[in-house]
C-alpha positions in Angstrom: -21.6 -19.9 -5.9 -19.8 -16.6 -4.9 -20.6 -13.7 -6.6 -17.5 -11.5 -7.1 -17.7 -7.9 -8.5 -14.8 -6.2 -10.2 -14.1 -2.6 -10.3 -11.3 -1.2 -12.7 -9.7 -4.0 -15.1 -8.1 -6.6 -13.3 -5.8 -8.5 -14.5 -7.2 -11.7 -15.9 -4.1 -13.9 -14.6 -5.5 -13.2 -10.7 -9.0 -13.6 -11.7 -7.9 -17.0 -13.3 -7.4 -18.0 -10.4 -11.2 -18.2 -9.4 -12.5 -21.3 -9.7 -15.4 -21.0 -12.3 -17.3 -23.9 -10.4 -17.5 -22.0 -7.5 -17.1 -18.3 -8.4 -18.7 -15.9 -11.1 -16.9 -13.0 -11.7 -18.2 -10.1 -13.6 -18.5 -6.4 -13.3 -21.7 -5.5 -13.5 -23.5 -8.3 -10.4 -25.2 -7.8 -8.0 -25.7 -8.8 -4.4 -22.0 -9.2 -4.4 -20.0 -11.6 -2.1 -17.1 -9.9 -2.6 -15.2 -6.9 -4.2 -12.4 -7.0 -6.3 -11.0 -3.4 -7.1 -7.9 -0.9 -7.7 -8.2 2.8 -8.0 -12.0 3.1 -8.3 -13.8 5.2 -5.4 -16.2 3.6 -3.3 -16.6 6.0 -0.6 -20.3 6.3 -1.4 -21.0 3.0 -2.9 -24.2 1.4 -1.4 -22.8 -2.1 -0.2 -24.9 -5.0 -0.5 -25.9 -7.4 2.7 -23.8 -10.0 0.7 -20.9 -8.1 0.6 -18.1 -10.1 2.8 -14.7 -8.8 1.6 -12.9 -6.1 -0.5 -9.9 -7.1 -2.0 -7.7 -3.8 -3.7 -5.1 -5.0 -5.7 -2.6 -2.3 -4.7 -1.2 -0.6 -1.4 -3.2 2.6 -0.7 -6.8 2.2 0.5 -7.8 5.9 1.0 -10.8 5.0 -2.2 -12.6 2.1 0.3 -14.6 3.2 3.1 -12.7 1.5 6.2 -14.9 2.5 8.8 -17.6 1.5 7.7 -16.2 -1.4 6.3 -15.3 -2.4 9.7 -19.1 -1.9 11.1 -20.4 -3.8 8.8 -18.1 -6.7 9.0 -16.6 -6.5 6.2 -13.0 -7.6 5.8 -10.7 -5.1 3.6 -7.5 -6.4 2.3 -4.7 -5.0 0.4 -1.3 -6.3 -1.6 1.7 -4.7 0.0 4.6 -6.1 -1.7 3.1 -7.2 -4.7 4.2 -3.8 -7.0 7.1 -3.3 -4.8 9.6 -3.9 -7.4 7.9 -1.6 -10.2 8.1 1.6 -7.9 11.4 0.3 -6.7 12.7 1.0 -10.5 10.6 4.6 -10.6 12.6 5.7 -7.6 16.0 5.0 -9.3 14.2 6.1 -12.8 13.7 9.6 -10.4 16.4 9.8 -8.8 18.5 9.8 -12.0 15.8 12.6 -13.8 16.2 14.3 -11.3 20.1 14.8 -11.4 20.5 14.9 -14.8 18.0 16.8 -16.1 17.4 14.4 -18.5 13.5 15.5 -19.3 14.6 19.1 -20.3 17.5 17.5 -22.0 15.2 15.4 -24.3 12.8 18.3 -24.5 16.2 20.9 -25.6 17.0 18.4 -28.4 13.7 18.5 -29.9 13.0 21.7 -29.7 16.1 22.4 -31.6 15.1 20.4 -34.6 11.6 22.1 -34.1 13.4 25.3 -34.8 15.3 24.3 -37.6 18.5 23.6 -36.6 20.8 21.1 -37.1 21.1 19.8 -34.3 24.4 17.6 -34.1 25.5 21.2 -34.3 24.9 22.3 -30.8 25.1 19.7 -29.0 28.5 20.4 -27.3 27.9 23.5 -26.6 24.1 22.8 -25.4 24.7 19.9 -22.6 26.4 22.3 -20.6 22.9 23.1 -19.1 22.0 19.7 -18.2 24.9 19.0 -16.4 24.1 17.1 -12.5 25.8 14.6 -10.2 25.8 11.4 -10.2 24.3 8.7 -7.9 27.8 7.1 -7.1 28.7 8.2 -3.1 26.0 10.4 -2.3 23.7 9.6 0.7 20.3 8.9 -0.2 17.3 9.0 2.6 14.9 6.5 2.7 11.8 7.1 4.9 9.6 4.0 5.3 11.2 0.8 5.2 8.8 -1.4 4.2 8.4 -4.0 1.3 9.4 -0.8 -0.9 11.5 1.2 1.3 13.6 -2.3 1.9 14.5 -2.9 -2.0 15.1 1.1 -2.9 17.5 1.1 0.1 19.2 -2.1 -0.8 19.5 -1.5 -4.4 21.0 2.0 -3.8 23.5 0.7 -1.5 24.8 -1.5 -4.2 25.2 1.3 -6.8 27.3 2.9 -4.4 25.2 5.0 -2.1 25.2 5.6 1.5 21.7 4.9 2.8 19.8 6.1 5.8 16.3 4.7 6.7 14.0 6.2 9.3 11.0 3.6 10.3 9.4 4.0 13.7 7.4 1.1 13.0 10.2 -1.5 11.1 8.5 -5.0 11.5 11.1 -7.9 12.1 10.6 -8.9 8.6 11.2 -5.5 6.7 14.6 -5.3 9.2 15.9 -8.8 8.1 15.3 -7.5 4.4 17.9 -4.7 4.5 21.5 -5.2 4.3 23.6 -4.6 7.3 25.6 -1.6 6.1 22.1 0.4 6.0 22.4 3.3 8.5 18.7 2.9 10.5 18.3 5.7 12.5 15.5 6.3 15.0 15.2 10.6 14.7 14.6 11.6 11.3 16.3 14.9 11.5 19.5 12.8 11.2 18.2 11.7 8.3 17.4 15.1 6.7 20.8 17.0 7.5 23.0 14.0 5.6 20.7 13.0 2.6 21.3 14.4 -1.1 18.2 12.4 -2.2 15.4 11.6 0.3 12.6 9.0 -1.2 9.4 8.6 0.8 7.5 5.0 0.9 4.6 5.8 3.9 0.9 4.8 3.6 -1.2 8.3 3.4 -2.6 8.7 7.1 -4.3 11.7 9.5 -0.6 11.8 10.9 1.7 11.0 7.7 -0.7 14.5 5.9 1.6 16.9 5.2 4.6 15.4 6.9 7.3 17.1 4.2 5.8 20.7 5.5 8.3 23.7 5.9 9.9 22.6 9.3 11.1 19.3 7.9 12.1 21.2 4.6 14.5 23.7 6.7 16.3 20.4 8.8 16.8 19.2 5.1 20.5 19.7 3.6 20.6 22.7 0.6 20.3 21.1 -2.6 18.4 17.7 -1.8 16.2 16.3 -4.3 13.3 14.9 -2.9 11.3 11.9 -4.3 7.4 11.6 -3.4 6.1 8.0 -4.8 3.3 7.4 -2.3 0.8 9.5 -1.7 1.0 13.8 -3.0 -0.7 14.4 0.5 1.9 13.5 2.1 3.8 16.7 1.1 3.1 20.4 1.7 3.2 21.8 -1.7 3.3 25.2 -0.2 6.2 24.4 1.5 7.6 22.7 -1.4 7.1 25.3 -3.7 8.9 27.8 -1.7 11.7 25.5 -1.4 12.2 25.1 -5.0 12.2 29.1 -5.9 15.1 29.4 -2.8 17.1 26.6 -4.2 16.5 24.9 -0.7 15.4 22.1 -3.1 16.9 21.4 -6.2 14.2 19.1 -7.7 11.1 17.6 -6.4 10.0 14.6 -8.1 6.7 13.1 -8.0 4.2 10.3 -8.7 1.2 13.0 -7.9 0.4 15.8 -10.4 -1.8 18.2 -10.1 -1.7 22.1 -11.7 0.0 23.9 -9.3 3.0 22.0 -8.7 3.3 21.1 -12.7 4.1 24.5 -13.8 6.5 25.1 -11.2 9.9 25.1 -12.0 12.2 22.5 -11.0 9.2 19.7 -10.7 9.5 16.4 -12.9 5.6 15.6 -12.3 4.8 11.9 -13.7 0.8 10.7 -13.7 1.4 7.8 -11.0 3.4 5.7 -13.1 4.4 3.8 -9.6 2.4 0.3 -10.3 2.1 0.8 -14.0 4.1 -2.1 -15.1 2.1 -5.6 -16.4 4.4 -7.6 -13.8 2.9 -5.7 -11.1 -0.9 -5.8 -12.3 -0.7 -9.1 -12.6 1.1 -9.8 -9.1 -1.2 -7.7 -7.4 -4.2 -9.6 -9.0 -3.2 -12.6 -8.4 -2.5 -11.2 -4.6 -6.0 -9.8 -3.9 -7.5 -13.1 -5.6 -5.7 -15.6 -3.4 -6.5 -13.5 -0.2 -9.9 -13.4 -1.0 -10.0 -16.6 -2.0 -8.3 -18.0 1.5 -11.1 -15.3 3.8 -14.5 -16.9 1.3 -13.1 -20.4 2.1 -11.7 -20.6 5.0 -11.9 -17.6 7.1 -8.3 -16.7 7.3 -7.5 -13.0 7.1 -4.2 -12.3 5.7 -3.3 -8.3 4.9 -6.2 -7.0 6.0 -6.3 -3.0 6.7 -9.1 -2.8 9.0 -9.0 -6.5 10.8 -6.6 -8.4 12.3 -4.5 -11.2 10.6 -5.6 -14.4 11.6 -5.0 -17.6 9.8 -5.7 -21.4 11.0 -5.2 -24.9 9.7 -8.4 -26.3 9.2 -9.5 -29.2 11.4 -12.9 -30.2 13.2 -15.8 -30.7 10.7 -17.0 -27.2 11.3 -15.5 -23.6 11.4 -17.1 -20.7 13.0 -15.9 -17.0 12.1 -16.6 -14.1 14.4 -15.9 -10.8 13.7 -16.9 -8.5 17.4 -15.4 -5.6 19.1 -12.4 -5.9 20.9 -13.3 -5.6 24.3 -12.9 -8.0 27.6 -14.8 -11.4 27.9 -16.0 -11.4 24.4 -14.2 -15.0 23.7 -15.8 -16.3 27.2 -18.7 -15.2 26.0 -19.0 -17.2 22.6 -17.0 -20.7 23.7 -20.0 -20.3 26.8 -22.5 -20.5 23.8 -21.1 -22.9 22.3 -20.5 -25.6 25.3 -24.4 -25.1 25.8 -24.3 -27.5 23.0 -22.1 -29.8 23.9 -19.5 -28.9 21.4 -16.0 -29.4 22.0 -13.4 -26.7 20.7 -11.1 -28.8 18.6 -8.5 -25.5 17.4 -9.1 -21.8 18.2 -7.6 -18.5 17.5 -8.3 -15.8 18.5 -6.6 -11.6 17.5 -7.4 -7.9 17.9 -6.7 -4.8 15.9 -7.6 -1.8 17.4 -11.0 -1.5 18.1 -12.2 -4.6 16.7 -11.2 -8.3 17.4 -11.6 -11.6 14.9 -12.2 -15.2 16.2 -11.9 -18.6 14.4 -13.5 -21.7 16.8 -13.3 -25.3 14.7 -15.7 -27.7 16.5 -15.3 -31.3 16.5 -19.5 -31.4 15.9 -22.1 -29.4 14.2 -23.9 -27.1 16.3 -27.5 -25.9 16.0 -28.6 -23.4 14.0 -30.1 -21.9 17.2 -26.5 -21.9 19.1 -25.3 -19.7 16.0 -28.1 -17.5 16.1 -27.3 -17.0 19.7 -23.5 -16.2 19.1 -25.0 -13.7 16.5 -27.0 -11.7 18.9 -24.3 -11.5 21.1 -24.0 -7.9 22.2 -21.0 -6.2 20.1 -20.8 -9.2 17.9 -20.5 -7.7 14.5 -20.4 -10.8 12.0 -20.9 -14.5 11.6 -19.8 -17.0 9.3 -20.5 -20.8 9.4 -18.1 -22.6 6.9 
């Protein structure tokens, strides 16, 4: 029986999906198998000698510990794509806010009635100030192409927009998701001096921190309205802040509050409404479940952050899973072991991911306990599994 431990409130259509006869899930276990969480920090969190995976139903993992995840042997996945569709919406949601002034607008018309007024009255001669262009023909930017990136760019091309994406890591699969008339340019400054919108969909990293600083600000055109969805960090609110008071940029729009950039003016500040849809929930739950469930079972790693992805049809009538450092002779090392025994390797496979490395052997026979214990003490092996 696995134990799994949730953090947050998970959607109870992806924990449904645990078999009760093999799984008990609660939030409040101990010596978990396995984690199951969304926003909740973890950074400190004393993991138990059980603990085999963490699944986070969502796309940023800066509230899990990676690297020492990784150390431990423990497998950390994530569900990219899953809320892609929700944020998708909030982009165009932004996009159009932040042209039309439509949150001043709405705040205008009550505070006339506040006041007394009548205020079909004033109208006319009010809307004047909330005047702003519309999406139709202007050039949006897109930076990060992914499973998000992919669908804002797309969508916006259909309303009417010209599109530029900047990706200096576009997988095959994110490319054959955009449509062909999607500019994809390879320097970024060509993407700052043409965009009247620019949308950002990049995971938070040491080299994404404070990427919108003033330098990319000044290659920007005068007037842009920029749209953070991913991660506040990502932008220099310094910078930003200047830009706003020159007029450099005409609205800034963003998933991340915090005080400073609220009161600012020209600042539509939401409280990271990205993923906040039931659809999305639910799809991410049921996303970190299945992975979870496919890893505890059968060993195969699929959207992992901190492993490689690794995934075999199971064959043989036993499956060893190795998680060791990726360095030379390491698979010599354990087949070696294992042909001690006389087993015969019936499928292997066998990836890396930076400095780590994960290896799935079947065997056409059971090997001895002692054979495994061996493979576990092999220098720089990190983790074992017999399934």
């Amino acid at each position: 029986m696995y134990q799994i431990k949730t953090f947050n409130k998970i959607s109870p259509v992806g924990l449904s999906r645990f078999d009760p006869e093999h799984y008990a899930v609660s939030d409040s276990c101990t010596g978990e198998d396995a984690i199951v969480v969304r926003s909740a920090k973890l950074l400190d969190y004393a993991f138990s000698p059980n603990l085999l995976a963490i699944a986070r139903a969502g796309a940023g993992v800066n509230n899990i510990p990676l690297e020492r995840c990784s150390q431990s042997g423990i497998a950390v996945f994530n569900t990219p794509g899953a809320n892609a569709n929700a944020v998708k919406e909030l982009v165009l949601c932004a996009m159009l806010i932040g042209s039309r002034d439509v949150d001043g607008a709405i705040r205008w018309v009550r505070e006339q009635v506040d006041s007394g007024i009548d205020v079909t009255t004033v109208v006319e001669k009010g809307k004047s100030a909330f005047i702003g262009p519309e999406l139709y023909k202007k050039t949006l930017g897109v930076i990060g192409l992914g499973a998000i990136g992919s669908l804002v760019a797309n969508v916006a091309l259909s309303m009417g927009m010209d599109v530029y994406g900047y990706d200096p890591f576009l997988s095959v699969e994110s490319a054959l998701r955009l449509d062909r008339h999607i500019h994809v340019v390879k320097d970024i400054r060509e993407l700052y001096k043409r965009a009247d919108y620019i949308t950002v969909h990049i995971h938070f990293t040491s080299q994404t921190e404070k990427m919108i600083n003033a330098d990319a600000i000044a290659s920007m055109k005068r007037g842009v309205r920029f749209i953070n969805l991913a991660r506040g960090e990502i932008v220099d609110d310094d910078a930003m802040l200047s830009a706003l008071d020159t007029g450099k940029v005409a609205a800034y729009i963003t998933d991340f509050p915090n005080n400073r950039i609220v009161k600012a003016p020209h600042v539509i500040a939401m409280p990271h409404l990205g993923a906040s849809t039931p659809e999305s929930e639910q799809n991410c739950a049921v996303m970190a479940v299945d992975e979870l469930r496919d890893y505890l079972e059968n060993g195969n790693i699929r959207n992992s952050v901190n492993l490689p992805n690794v995934t075999l049809e199971r064959s043989g009538v036993m499956r060893l899973c190795v998680i060791h450092r990726n360095i030379p002779a390491m698979l010599a090392n354990i087949t070696t072991l294992l042909a001690k025994d006389g087993a015969n390797v019936e499928n292997l496979s066998n990836k890396s991911k930076g400095d780590y490395a994960y290896t799935l052997v079947d065997l056409n026979t059971r090997v001895d306990d002692s054979v495994i214990e061996d493979v576990r003490n092999l220098p720089n092996v990190v983790r074992v599994r017999v399934i």
